[in-house]
C-alpha positions in Angstrom: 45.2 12.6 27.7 43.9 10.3 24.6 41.1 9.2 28.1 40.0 12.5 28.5 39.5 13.1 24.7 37.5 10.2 24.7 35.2 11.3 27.8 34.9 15.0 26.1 34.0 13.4 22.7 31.5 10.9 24.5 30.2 13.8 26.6 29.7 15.9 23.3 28.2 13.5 21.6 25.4 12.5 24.3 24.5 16.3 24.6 23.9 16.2 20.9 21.6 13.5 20.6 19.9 14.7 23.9 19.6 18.1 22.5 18.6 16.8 18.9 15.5 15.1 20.7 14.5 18.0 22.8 14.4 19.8 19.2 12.4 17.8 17.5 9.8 17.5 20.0 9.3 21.2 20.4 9.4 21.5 16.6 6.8 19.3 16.1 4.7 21.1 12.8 1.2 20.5 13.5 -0.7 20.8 16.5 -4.9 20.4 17.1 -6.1 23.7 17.6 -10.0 23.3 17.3 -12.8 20.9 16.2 -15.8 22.3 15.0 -19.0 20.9 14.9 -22.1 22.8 13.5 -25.2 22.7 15.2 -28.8 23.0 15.5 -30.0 24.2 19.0 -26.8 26.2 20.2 -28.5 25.9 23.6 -29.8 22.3 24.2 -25.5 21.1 22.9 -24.1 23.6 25.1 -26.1 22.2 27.9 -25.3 18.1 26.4 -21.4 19.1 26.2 -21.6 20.7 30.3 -23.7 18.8 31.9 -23.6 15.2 30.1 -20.0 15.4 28.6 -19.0 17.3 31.5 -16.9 20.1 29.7 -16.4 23.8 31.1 -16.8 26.4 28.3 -13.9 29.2 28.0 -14.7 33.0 26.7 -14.9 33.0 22.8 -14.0 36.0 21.0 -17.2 36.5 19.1 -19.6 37.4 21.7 -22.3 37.2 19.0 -24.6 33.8 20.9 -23.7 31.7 17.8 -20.4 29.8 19.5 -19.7 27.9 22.5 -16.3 27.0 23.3 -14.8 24.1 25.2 -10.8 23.5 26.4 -10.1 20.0 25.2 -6.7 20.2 25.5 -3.4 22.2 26.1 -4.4 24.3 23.5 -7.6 22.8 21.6 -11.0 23.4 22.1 -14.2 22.7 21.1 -15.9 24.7 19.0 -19.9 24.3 19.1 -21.4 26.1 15.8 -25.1 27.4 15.7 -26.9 27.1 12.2 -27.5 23.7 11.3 -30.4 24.1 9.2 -31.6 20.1 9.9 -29.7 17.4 12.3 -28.3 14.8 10.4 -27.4 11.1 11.0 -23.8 10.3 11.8 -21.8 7.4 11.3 -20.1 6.1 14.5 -16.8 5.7 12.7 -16.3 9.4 13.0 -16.9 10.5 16.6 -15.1 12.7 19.2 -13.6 10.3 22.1 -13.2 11.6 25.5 -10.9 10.3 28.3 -12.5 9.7 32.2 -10.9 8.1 34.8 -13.9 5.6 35.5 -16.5 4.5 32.4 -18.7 2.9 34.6 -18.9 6.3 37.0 -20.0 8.1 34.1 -22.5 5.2 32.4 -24.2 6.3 36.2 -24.2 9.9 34.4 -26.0 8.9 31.2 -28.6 6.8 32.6 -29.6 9.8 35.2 -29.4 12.3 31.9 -31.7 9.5 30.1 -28.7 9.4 27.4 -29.2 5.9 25.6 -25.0 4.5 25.4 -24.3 1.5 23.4 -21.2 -0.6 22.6 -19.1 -0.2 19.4 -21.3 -3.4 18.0 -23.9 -1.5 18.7 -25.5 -3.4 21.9 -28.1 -1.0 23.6 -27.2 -0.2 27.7 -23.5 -1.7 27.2 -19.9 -1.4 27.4 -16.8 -2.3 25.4 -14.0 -3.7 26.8 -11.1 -3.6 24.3 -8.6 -6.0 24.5 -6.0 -4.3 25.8 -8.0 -3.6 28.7 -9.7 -0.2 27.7 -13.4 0.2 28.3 -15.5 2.2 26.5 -19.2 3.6 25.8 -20.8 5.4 22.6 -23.5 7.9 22.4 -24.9 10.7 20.3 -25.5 14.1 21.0 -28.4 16.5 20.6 -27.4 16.4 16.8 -26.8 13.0 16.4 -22.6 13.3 16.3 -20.8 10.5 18.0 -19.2 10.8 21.2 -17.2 7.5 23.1 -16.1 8.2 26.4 -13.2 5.7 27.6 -10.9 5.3 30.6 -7.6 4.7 28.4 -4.2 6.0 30.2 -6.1 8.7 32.5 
């Protein structure tokens, strides 16, 4: 008897902490929804983001040729904003990072796009190779934002 009260209470007490954790990870509050970034020449970023960047756009609900928007994530995009009245310098610190399986595959992508990529030093034509093993390139877009591409966890 007092061994199977002991297995129930064990039992009962494992599916709380299991279900507790399953809770909070599906409550989490916040979530990314969208970056925006306001722009210039809607068409020359749209083309950077697809063909350089390599993103697919996804309808946007404004139909009005002042938007593009790009999946990111689960549920985030990126939002590409036209009416930038000047293109403004950037610093690298605040930049969007993207995730590909192979940096050096995609260095082959800039150089064919004539994108100039540096290192987060700042060394023209080169990569970064963190030291936990993650390599990783910076460049600017058509309105001078910061993008680093990097092959962490793909």
């Amino acid at each position: 008897m007092k061994k199977q009260l002991l297995r129930h209470l064990i039992f009962f007490v494992l599916l709380t902490v299991i279900s507790s954790q399953i809770t909070a990870q599906s409550n989490k509050p916040v979530r990314l929804n969208h970056i925006a970034l306001y722009v210039k020449n809607l068409q020359a970023s749209t083309q950077f983001y697809m063909k350089v960047v390599g993103l697919d756009t996804m309808p946007e609900p404004f139909h009005d040729g002042r938007h593009t928007w790009y999946p990111v994530g689960e549920h985030s995009q990126l939002h590409l904003i036209s009416g930038a009245k000047e293109i403004t310098q950037h610093d690298k610190n605040a930049h969007l990072c993207f995730t590909v399986r192979s940096v050096d595959d995609f260095v082959k992508v800039l150089v064919a796009s004539q994108v100039p990529y540096e290192n987060w030093a700042g060394q023209k034509s080169s990569i970064t190779t963190r030291i936990d093993g993650v390599k990783q390139v910076y460049f600017q877009d058509p309105d001078n934002y910061w993008v680093e591409i990097n092959d962490d966890k793909y």
